[in-house]
KOLDRENMAR-80683 format. One record per residue: residue in one letter; x, y, z of N, C-alpha, C in turn. Coordinates in steps of 0.02 Angstrom, whole numbers, plus 50000, padded with zeros to 5 digits. Example, Ala and Ser with C-alpha at 12.3 -4.5 7.8 and 13.67 -1.06 7.14 Angstrom:
BEGIN
a506604971650390506154977550390506604983550390 s506424988850354506844994750357506455000250394 
END
This chain:
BEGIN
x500424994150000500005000050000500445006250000 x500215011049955500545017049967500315022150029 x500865026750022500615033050094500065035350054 x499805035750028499215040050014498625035050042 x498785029750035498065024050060498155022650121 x498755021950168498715025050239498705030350265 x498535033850229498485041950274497645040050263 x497295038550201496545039150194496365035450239 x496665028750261496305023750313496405026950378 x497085027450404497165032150451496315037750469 x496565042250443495855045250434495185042250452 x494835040650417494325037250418494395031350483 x494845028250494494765023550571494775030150631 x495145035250623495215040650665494555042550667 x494275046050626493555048550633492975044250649 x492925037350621492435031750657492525030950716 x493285029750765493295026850824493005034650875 x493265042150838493135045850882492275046850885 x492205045450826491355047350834490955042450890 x490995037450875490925031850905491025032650984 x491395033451007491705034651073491255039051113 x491465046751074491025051551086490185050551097 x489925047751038489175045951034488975040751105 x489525038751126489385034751177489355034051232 x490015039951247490025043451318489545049851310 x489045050751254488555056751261487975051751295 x487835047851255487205042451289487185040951346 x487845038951366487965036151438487695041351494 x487905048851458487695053651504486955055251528 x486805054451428486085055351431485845049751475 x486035044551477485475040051531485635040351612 x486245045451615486265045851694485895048151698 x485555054751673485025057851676484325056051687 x484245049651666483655047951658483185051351591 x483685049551542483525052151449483475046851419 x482915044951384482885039251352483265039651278 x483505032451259483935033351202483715034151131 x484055040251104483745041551032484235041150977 x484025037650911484415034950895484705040150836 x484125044450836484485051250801484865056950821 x485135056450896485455060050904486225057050927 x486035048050916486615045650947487065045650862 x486595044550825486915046450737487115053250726 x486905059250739487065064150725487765066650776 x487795062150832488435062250866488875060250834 x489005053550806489395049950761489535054850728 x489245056950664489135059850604489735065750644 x489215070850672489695076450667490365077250706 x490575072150779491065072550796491615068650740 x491305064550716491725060950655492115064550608 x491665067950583491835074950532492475075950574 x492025079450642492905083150648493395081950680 x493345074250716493985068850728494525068050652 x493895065050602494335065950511494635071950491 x494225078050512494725082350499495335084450534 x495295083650623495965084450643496605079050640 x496125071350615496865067950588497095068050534 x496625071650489496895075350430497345078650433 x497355085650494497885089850501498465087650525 x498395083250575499105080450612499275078150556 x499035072650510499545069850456499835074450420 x499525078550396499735084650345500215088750371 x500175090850447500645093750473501465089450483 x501265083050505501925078950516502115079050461 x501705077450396502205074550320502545080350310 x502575087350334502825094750294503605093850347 x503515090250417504255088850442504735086850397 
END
């Protein structure tokens, strides 16, 4: 595989595991609360912390490769 197809996987595992994570320690909260679980906001957690987990391991790579 070339660096261009590990930086894209990189990426993309970066942004799934953070969304993921995130979406999960939000739920967890929501049900300390006593919040029942919705499955559109546990997706729109994913979704948008994802975005911008992908975009900041975007930057670290981009920044390290210019070393």
């Amino acid at each position: 595989m070339d660096l261009k197809n590990k930086q894209i996987k990189a990426i993309l595992i970066g942004a799934l595991i953070g969304g993921l994570v995130y979406a999960a320690l939000m739920t967890l909260f929501d049900y300390s609360y006593r919040q029942d679980f919705s499955i559109g906001k546990f997706s729109a957690n994913v979704i948008f912390f994802g975005i911008f987990m992908g975009w900041l391991t975007y930057y670290n790579i981009k920044k390290q490769s210019k070393k």
